[in-house]
Each structure stands twice: as structure tokens, then as C-alpha cells.
C-alpha positions as CSV (number, residue, x, y, z in Angstrom):
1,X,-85.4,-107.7,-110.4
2,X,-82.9,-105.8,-107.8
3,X,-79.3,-105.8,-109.5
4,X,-78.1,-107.5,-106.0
5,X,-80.5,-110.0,-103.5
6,X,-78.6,-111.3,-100.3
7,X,-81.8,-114.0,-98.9
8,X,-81.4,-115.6,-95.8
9,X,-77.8,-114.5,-95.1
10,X,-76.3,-116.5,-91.8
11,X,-72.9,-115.5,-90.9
12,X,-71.3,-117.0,-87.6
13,X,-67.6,-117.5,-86.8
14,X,-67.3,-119.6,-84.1
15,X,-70.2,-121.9,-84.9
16,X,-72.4,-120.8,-82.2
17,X,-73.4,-117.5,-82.4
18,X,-74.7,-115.7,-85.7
19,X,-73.3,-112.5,-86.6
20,X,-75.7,-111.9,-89.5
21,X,-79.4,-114.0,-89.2
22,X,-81.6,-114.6,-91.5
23,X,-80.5,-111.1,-93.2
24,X,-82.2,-109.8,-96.4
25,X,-81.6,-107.2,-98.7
26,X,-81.8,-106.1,-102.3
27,X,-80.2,-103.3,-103.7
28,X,-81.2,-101.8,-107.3
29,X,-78.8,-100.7,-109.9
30,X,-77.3,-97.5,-110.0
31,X,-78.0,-97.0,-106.5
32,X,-75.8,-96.0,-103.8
33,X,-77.1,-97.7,-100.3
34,X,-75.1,-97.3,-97.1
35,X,-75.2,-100.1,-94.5
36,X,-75.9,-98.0,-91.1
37,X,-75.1,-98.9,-87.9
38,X,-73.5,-99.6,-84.5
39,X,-70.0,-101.4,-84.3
40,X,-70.6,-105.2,-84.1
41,X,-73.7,-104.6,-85.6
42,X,-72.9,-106.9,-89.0
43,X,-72.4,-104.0,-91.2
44,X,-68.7,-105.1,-92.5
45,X,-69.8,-108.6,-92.2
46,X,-72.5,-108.4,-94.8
47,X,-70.1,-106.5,-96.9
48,X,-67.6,-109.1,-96.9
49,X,-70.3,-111.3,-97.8
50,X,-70.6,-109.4,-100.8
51,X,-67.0,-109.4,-101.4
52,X,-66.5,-113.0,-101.4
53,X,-64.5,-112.9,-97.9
54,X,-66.9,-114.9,-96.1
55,X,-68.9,-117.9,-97.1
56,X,-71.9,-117.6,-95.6
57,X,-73.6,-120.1,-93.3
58,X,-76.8,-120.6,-95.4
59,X,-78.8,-118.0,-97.3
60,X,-78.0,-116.8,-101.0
61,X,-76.2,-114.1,-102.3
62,X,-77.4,-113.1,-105.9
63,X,-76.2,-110.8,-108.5
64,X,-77.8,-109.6,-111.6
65,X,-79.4,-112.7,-111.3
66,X,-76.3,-115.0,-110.8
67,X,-75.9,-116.8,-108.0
68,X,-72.2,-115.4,-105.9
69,X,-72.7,-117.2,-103.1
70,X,-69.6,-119.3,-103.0
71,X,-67.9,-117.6,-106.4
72,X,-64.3,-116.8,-105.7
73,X,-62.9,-113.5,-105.0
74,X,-61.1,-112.8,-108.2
75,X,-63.9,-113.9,-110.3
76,X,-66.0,-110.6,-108.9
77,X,-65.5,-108.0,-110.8
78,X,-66.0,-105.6,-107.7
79,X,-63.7,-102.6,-106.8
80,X,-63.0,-102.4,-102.6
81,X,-62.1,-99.5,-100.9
82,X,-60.8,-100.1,-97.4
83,X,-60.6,-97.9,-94.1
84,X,-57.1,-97.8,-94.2
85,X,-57.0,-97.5,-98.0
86,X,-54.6,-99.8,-98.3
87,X,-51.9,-98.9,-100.9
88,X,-48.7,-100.0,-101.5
89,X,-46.2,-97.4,-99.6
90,X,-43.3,-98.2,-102.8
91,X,-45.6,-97.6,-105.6
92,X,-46.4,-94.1,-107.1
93,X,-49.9,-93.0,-107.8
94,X,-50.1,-94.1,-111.2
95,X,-48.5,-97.9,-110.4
96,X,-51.0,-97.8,-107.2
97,X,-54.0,-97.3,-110.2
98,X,-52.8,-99.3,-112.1
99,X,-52.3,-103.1,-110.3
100,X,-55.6,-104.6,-110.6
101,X,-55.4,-103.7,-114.7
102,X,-51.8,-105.3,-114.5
103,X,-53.3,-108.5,-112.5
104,X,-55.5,-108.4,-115.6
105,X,-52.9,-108.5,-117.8
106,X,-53.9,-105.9,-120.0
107,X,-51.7,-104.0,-122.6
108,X,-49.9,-101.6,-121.7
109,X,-51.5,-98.8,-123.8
110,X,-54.6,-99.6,-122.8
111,X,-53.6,-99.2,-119.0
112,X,-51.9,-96.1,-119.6
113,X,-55.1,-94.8,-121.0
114,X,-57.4,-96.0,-118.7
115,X,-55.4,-95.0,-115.6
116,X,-54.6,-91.3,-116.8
117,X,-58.9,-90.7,-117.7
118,X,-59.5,-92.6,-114.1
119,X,-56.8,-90.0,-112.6
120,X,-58.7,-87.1,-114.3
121,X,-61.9,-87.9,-113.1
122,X,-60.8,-87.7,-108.9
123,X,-58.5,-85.2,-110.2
124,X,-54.7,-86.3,-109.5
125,X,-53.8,-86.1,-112.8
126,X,-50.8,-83.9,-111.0
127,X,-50.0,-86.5,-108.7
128,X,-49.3,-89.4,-110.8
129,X,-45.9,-89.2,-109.9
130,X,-46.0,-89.1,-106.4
131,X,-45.9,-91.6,-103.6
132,X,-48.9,-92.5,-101.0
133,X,-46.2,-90.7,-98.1
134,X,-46.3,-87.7,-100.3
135,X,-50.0,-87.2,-100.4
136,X,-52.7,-85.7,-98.0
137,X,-55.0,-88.0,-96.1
138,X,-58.2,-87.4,-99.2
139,X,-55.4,-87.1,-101.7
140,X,-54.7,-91.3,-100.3
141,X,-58.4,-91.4,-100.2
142,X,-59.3,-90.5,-104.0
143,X,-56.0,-92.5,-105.2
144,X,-57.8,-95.8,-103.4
145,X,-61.1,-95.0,-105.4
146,X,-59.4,-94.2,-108.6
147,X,-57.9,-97.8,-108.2
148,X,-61.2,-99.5,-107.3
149,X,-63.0,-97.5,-110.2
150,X,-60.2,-97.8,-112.9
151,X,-61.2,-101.8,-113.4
152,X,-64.5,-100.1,-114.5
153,X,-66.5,-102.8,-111.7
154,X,-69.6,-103.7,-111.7
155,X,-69.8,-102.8,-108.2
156,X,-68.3,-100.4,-105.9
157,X,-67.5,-101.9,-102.3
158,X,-66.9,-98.9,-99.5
159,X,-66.0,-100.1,-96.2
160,X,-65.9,-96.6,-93.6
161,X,-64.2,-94.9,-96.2
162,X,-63.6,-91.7,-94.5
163,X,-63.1,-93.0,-90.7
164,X,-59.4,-91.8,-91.1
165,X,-60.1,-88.1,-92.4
166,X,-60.5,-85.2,-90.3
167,X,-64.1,-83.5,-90.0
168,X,-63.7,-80.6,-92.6
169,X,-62.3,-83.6,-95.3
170,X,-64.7,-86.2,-94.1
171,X,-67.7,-83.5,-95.5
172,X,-65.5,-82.5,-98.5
173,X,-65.0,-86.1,-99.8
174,X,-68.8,-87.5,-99.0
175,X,-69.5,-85.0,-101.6
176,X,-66.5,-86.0,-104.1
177,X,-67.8,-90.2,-103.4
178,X,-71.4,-88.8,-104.2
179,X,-70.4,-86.6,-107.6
180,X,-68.3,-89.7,-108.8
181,X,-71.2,-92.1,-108.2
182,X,-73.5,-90.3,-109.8
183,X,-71.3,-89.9,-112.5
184,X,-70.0,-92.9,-113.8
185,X,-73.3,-94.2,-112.7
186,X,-71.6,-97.0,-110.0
187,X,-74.1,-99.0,-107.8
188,X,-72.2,-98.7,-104.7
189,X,-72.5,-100.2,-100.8
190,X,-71.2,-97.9,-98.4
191,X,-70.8,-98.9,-94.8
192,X,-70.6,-96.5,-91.9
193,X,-71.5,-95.9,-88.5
194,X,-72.1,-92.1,-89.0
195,X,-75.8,-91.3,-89.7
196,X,-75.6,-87.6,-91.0
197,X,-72.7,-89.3,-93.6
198,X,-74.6,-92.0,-95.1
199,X,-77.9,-89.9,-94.9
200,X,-76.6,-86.8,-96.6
201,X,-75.3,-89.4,-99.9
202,X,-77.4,-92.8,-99.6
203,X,-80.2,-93.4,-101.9
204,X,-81.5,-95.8,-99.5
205,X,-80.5,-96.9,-96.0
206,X,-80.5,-100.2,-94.7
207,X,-80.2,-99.7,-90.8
208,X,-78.4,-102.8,-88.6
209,X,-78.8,-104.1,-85.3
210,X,-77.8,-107.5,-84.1
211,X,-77.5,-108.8,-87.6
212,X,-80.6,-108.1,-88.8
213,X,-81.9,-104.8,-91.1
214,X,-84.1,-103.2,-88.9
215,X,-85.6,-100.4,-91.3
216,X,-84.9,-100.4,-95.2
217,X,-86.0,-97.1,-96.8
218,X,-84.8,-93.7,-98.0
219,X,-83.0,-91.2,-95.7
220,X,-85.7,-89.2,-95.3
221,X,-88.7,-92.0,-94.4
222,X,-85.8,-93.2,-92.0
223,X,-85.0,-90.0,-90.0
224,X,-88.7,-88.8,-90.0
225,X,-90.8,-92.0,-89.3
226,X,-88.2,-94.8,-88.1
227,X,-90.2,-98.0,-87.7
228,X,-88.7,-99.4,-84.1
229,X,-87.6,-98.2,-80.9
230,X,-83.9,-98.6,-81.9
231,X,-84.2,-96.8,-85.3
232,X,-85.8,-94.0,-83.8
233,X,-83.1,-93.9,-80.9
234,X,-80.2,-93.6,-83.6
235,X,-81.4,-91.0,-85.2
236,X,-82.1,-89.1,-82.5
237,X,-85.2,-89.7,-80.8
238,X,-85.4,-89.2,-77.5
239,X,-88.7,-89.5,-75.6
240,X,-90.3,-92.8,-75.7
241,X,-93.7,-93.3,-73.8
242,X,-95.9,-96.6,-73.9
243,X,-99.1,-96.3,-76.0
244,X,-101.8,-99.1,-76.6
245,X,-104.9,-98.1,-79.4
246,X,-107.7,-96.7,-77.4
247,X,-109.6,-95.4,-80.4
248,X,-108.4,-95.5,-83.9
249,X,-106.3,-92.5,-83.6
250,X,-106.3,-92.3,-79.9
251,X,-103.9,-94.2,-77.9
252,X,-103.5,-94.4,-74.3
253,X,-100.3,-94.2,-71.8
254,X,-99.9,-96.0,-68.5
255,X,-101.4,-93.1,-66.3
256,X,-104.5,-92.9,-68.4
257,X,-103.5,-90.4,-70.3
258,X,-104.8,-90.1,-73.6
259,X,-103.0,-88.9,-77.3
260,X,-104.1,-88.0,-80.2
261,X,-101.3,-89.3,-83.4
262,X,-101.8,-88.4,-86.8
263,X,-99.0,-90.5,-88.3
264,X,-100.3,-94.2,-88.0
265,X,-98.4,-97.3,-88.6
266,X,-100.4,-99.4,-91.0
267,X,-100.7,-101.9,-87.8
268,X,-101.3,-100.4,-84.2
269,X,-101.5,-103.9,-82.4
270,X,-99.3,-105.2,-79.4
271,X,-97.1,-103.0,-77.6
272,X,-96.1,-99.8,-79.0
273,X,-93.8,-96.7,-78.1
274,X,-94.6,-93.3,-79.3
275,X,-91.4,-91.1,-79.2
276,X,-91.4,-87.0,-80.5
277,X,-88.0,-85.6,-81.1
278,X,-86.7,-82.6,-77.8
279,X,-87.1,-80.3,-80.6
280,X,-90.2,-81.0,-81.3
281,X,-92.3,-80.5,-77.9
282,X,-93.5,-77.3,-77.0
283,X,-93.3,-75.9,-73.8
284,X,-96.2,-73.1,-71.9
285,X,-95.6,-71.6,-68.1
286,X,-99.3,-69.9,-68.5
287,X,-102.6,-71.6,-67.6
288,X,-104.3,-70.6,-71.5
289,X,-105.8,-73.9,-72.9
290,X,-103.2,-75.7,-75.3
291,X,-105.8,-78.5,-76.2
292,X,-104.7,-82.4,-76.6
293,X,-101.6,-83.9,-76.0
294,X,-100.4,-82.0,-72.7
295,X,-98.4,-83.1,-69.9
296,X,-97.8,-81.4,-66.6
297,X,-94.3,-81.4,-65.2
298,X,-91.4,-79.7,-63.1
299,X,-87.8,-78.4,-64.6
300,X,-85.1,-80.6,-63.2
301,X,-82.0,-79.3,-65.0
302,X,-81.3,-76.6,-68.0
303,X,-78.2,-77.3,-70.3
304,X,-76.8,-74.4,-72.6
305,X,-76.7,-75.7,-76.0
306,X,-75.5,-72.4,-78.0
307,X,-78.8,-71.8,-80.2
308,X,-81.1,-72.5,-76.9
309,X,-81.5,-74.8,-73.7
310,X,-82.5,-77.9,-73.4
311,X,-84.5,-79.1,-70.2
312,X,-85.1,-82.2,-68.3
313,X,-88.4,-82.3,-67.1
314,X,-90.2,-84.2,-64.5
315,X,-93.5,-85.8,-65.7
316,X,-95.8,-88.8,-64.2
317,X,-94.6,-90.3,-67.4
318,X,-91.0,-90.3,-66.8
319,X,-88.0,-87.7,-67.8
320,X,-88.9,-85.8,-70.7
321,X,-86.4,-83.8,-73.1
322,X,-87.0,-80.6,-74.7
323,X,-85.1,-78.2,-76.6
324,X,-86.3,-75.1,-76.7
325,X,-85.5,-71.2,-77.8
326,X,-83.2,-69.0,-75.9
327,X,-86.9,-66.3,-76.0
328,X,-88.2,-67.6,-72.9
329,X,-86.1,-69.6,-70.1
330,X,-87.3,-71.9,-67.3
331,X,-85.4,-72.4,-64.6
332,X,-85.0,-75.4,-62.2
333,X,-88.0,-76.4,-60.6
334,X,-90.5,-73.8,-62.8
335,X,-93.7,-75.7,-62.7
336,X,-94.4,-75.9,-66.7
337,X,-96.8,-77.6,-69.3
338,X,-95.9,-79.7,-72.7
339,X,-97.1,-79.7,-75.6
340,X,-96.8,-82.8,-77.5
341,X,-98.0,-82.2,-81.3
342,X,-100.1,-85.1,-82.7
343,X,-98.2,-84.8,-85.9
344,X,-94.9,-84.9,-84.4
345,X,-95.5,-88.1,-82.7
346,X,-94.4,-91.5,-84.3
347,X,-95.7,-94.9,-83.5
348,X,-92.6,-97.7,-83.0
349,X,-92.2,-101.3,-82.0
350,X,-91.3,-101.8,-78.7
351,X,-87.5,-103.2,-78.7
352,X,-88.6,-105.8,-76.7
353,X,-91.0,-107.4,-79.1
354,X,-87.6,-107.2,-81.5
């Protein structure tokens, strides 16, 4: 059984309207699993769930096969690292560390100990002297995790963690999160709203919209074959064209026009989108014969993106986006054909049937 199982989850906080419905998730131990997703989304909610901040409307909240739901704060043995990090400004580095052992009333030795080889591990053993106004924005940042880890919790709570930091330290310290993780071992929720954070670390992503988890899977199943229409938009899909099953690997768009799609969804009923990355249509001025999965269309504007262009183009399916190479350039109103690969096209759920 998962080491946590939130069933059911409703959250709402004026009565009326549910900020988290029906939500489900398990999480297994030792993992690190990042909560992905737009602001207002439910992200923070659910983890506040977790943290005993908010009493959920109905649903369960298990861990390790104990039920949390409505199990005060203090009796969590969880370590929390805020957005704002949230350390005491008249404490040094090691009194920051060492509070929540001091709220525990343990011995002094033993929190001497404990803080110092905590201290060692982010690596301010240097620092325990210092104050939080004396310290670098991911010097604040590793004092905050060194006081969440030092309790030695049975899990680690990360709420946009490195929202504050600039982008060279935000890439620095997703690594330093990661190392220490995987070190001590942690099972970790991490909540962001940056997908190339969460996806470079995570184990597993649970992807949010409207208080729900839209897709549940590992970074790679997510980025490479998102299940819905808004999945596949945040992470960078572009192109979405109505399909319906014409044969079993055949499916038809509005015009009539037919494509072939090697990666089927293990059901192809109702409505269905297929979408193909910019990147991943190829484009052909000549009249040679590309095969399948070709559309006709006309250049409407060229933008300069550094490694190549990327074009929107005309088609009697709609605006299409390409990126292509800087080896051959199409300017605006160049008559053109696309390629669309049958094994770069996914299958989603149509938002609307959401």
C-alpha cells in the first residue's frame, strides 16, 4: 500500500464552491512527487491538506495506513518548507535549526549533535553563526531545509521552494533538493507551477487543473504522451485538430481529411484532439510525394527564435505552428506542404468532455 492515499479530497472555503473535488492521489515511499500546475489550480491546497492546515470537506487523508484526516498539526511528524522560508530574522543559523528539536524538548547534546550533522549535510556548517540577514537567498534556502530535515520527518512538505531565487540559483538548488532527497531517502511533495523544475527532479507528477489531477505519471509519460487537451497545452503542445476513429489507426478531421497515428489511447471513443508538438512537423516547398499525414497551407508570419524560425501557417484546418531549421526559410505567403509524422501525433480528450 502507497506510504500516503488522499481519497475523495473536497476542499471549499466559502461553502460553495470546491477548491479541490473529489481529488485522489497516492504517493509511494521514498518518492519525491511534485504537484504541477496553474495558480488557483489546488496545488497548495492539497498540500495543506497534507499538512494538517485544512480540514477537508469529505474525503480521507491516509498515511502509512493511518488515518490524518483531522490529526492535529503538531502530532505530524512532517518538516515544511515555505516560499518565503520563513525564519526567525533574531536567530542565528544554528538556533534557526534548532527550534522544532527545542519544541521537542530534547537534550541539549543531542540537539547540538543533530543540528551540526544536519548543517553538514546542506553544507553551512560555516554559517552556524550567522544570521538569516547575513546569508544569500539559497544560503536562507538550505538553512529552511536543514530545519525541516533536522526533526528527521517522516515527510518532507515543499511549497514553491525556489519561487524567490534567481534563475541561475533556482537550477543550482533543484539539484541540491534532489541530491538531499535521494540521500537521506525523504518521501517529499513538492509544489510548483514551473514544469521544467518539477520535471527535471520529480519521480512522478501529478498535474492540476480545477481541483482535480488531470494526469498522474512519470515526467517522461507526461511530457511525451499527456492524456488531455490541457496536459498537452502545459507542456507545450501546440496544434490541436479534431479527430474521430475512421479505421482502427485511422482517424478523420472535419474537412475529410484522413491521419494515420501510431500512438493509440487504449480508448479512441467520443471526441478526441490529436496535437504534434511545432517542432515536430516537417515542412516541404517541392511537389515530391511525402505520403500520409499532409496538409497544404500558406506562411502567414516567420518569428526569429535564435536556433531557427518558427512559422504560422494557414491550413483549412486552422493556424498551424512549426518550428523549423535556419537551412531553409519560407517567407510570408510561400505556398508550402506539412508533414505531420504519425508517430509524433498524440490522441487527447477534448477539454470539453473534462
Amino acid at each position: 500500500m502507497a506510504l500516503i492515499n488522499l481519497k475523495d479530497i473536497r476542499v471549499s472555503y466559502d461553502g460553495k464552491t470546491d477548491i479541490l473535488k473529489n481529488l485522489n492521489l497516492d504517493i509511494e515511499k521514498g518518492q519525491l512527487v511534485s504537484l504541477l500546475g496553474p495558480s488557483g489550480c489546488g496545488k497548495t491546497t492539497t498540500l495543506r491538506v497534507i499538512a494538517g492546515f485544512i480540514e477537508p470537506k469529505s474525503g480521507d487523508f491516509m498515511f502509512n495506513e493511518n488515518n490524518y484526516t483531522r490529526l492535529s498539526v503538531h502530532k505530524r511528524n512532517f518538516g515544511l518548507v515555505f516560499q518565503s522560508y520563513a525564519l526567525f530574522p533574531h536567530l542565528n543559523v544554528f538556533d534557526n535549526v534548532a527550534f522544532g528539536l527545542k519544541l521537542r524538548k530534547i537534550n541539549k547534546s543531542e540537539i547540538k549533535k543533530a543540528v551540526e550533522d544536519i548543517l553538514e549535510v546542506v553544507d553551512l556548517k560555516d554559517y552556524a553563526l550567522r544570521y538569516p540577514g547575513e546569508l544569500s537567498g539559497g544560503q536562507r534556502q538550505r538553512v529552511a531545509l536543514a530545519r525541516a530535515l533536522v526533526i528527521k520527518p517522516d515527510l518532507l512538505l515543499l511549497d514553491e521552494p525556489l519561487s524567490n531565487l534567481d534563475a541561475k540559483l533556482r537550477l543550482k538548488m533543484r539539484v541540491e533538493i534532489r541530491r538531499l532527497q535521494q540521500k537521506l531517502g525523504i518521501t517529499t511533495l513538492f509544489v510548483t507551477h514551473d514544469q521544467e523544475e518539477c520535471f527535471s527532479i520529480s519521480d512522478k507528477v501529478a498535474v492540476m487543473n480545477k481541483g482535480i489531477v488531470e494526469q498522474y505519471d512519470t515526467p517522461e509519460n507526461i511530457y511525451s504522451y499527456p492524456k488531455t487537451e490541457f496536459v498537452a497545452r502545459f507542456v507545450g503542445f501546440e496544434n490541436f485538430i479534431k479527430l474521430k476513429e475512421s479505421e482502427p489507426d485511422i482517424f478523420e478531421a472535419p474537412d475529410g481529411s484522413l491521419f494515420k497515428v501510431d500512438n493509440l489511447p487504449e480508448v479512441c471513443t467520443g471526441e478526441l484532439k490529436g496535437t504534434i508538438r511545432p517542432e515536430d512537423i516537417e515542412l516541404y516547398s517541392d511537389e515530391k510525394s511525402i505520403g500520409e499525414n499532409v496538409l497544404e497551407g500558406i506562411v502567414e508570419i516567420r518569428t526569429f527564435l535564435g536556433k531557427g524560425y518558427q512559422y504560422s501557417i494557414e491550413t483549412k484546418l486552422g493556424s498551424i505552428i512549426v518550428n523549423s531549421s535556419k537551412e531553409k526559410i519560407y517567407n510570408q505567403g510561400h505556398k508550402i506542404k506539412l508533414h505531420l509524422p504519425s508517430n509524433k501525433i498524440i490522441l487527447v480528450k477534448d477539454s470539453k468532455e473534462e
